[in-house]
BADODO-893687 format. One record per residue (C-alpha): residue in one letter; y, x, z. Coordinates in pm, whole numbers, plus 50000, padded with zeros to 5 digits. Example, Ala and Ser with C-alpha at 12.3 -4.5 7.8 and 13.67 -1.06 7.14 Angstrom:
a495505123050780/s498945136750714/
// end
This chain:
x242312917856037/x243352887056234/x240802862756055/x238302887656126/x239402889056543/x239282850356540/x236442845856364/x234562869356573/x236062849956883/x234852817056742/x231442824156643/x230032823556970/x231292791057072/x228262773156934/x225532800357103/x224972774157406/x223912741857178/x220552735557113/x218832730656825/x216502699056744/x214132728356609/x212932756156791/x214402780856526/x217512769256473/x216822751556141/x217422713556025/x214312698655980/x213632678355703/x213912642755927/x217582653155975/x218382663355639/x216802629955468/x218442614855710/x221402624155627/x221302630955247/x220402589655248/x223622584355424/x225652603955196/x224252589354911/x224282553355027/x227702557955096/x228732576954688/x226752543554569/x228722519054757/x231692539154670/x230842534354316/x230012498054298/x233372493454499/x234952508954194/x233602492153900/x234342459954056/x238302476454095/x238082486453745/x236752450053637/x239382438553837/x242302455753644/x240652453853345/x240892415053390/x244432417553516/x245742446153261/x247232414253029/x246232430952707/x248682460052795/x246272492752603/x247302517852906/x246272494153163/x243182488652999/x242172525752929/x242852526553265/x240432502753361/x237842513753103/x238022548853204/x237602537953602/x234732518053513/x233452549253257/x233482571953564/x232372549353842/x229142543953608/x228682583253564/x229162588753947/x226252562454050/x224262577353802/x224562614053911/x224082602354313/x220702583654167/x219662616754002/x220702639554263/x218552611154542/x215892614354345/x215732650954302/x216302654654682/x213722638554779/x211782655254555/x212192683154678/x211442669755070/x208842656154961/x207252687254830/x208122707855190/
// end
């Protein structure tokens, strides 16, 4: 019943803000806006980590955990930067389309 009090007491804090649109929505400037940031930023991310996993790949001395390790970091990073490509592309799709 607390939650409830709080969350009743919080809800109007943001009343007094105003919106970039009219209705209160995010228009689709500010959302590819920001979906390019967030994905710029997962594809970075992921380039930053296949060059770690290269990088203890080259260092793991022949050691098999140390390179699974590696292998595994570089597996992912790969899978990652291909999900934030697909996910981009269906985005702005689907802005494109509005």
């Amino acid at each position: 019943m607390k939650l409830l009090t709080i969350f009743s007491q919080i809800s109007g804090v943001f009343d007094d803000i105003e919106h970039p649109n009219k209705d209160g929505s995010l228009g689709s400037d500010q959302l590819a806006s920001v979906t390019e940031f967030v994905f710029i930023a997962v594809g970075i991310i992921s380039v930053i980590m296949v060059i770690v996993g290269g990088y203890w790949y080259t260092l793991s001395g022949g050691d098999p955990q140390r390179v699974a390790r590696a292998k595994k970091t570089i597996l992912w990073s790969v899978i990652g930067l291909a999900i934030s490509i697909s996910a981009w592309t269906i985005v702005n799709f689907v802005i494109g389309s509005t």
